[in-house]
C-alpha positions as CSV (number, residue, x, y, z in Angstrom):
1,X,2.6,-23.6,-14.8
2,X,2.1,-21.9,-11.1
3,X,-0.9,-19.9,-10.6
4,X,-1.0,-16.4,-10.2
5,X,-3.2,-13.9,-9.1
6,X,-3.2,-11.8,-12.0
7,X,-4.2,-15.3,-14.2
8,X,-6.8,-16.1,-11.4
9,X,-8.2,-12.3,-12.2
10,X,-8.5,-12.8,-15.4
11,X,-9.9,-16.1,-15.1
12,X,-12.7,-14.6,-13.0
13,X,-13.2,-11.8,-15.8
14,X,-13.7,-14.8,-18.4
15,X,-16.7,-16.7,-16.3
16,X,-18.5,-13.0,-16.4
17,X,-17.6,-11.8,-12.8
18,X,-16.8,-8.1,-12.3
19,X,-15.8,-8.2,-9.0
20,X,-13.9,-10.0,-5.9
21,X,-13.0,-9.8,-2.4
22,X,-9.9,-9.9,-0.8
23,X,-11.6,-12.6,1.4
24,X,-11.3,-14.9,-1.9
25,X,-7.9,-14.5,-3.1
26,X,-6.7,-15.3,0.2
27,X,-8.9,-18.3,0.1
28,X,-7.8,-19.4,-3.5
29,X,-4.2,-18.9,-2.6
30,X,-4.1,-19.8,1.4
31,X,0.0,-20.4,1.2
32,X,0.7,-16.7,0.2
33,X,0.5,-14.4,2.9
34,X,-1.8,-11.3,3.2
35,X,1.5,-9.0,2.5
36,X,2.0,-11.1,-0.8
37,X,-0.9,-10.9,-1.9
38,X,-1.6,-7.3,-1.2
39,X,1.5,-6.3,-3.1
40,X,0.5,-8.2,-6.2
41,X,-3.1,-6.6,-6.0
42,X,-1.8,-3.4,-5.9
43,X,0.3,-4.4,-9.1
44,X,-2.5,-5.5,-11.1
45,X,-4.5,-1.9,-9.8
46,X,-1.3,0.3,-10.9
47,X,-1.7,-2.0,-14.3
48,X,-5.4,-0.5,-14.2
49,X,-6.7,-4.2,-14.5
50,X,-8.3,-3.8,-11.6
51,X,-9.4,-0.7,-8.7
52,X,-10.0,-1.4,-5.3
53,X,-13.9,0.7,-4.1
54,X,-13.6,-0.4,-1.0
55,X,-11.2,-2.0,1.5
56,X,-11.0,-5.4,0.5
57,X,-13.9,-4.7,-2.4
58,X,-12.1,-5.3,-6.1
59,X,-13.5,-4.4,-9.3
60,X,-12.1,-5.8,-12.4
61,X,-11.6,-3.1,-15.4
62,X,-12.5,-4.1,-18.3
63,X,-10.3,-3.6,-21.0
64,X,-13.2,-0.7,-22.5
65,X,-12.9,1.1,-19.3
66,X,-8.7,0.6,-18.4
67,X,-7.7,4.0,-19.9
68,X,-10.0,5.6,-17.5
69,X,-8.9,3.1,-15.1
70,X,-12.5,2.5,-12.9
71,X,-16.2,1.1,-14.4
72,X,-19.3,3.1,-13.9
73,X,-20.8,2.0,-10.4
74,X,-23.9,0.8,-11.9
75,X,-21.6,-1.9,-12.6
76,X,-20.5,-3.2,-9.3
77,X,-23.2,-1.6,-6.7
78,X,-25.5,-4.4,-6.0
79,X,-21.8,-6.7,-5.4
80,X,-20.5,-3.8,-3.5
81,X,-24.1,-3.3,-1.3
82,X,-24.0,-7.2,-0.4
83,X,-20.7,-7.2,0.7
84,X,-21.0,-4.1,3.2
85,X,-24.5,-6.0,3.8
86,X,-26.1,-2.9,3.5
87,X,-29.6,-2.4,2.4
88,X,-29.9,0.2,-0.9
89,X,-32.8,1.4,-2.8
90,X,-31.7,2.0,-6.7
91,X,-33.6,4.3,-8.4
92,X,-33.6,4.6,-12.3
93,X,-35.7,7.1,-14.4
């Protein structure tokens, strides 16, 4: 059976991960091109399986959160933070 991205997603989801980069799906399928791949990403988000925060920043939705289609950003900030290799203080009371 061929490999696709939404099956890679959800594979991702399973190990525990809650987020991706666009950087990685192009690296776990290097004989698609960036079009392809795009379009099939913006499937999966118009699916609500997963929301793109940030230009080339993925979050997967979990199944809890898909009728509201995005998680809460406590979720995915420290992920999102590293990849913009910004530096963040998070505050909690």
């Amino acid at each position: 059976m061929k490999e696709t991205v939404k099956n890679w997603v959800e594979d991702l989801q399973k190990e525990g991960k809650i987020s991706f980069f666009l950087t990685e799906v192009t690296e776990h399928f290097p004989l698609q091109s960036q079009a392809t791949l795009k379009k099939w990403l913006t499937r999966l988000a118009s699916k609500g399986k997963i929301c793109s925060v940030w230009k080339g920043f993925y979050v997967i939705i979990p199944i809890e959160y898909q009728t509201k289609g995005i998680v809460p950003d406590v979720f995915y900030i420290d992920q999102l933070m590293k990849f913009l290799g910004r530096d963040y203080l998070c505050v909690t009371s």
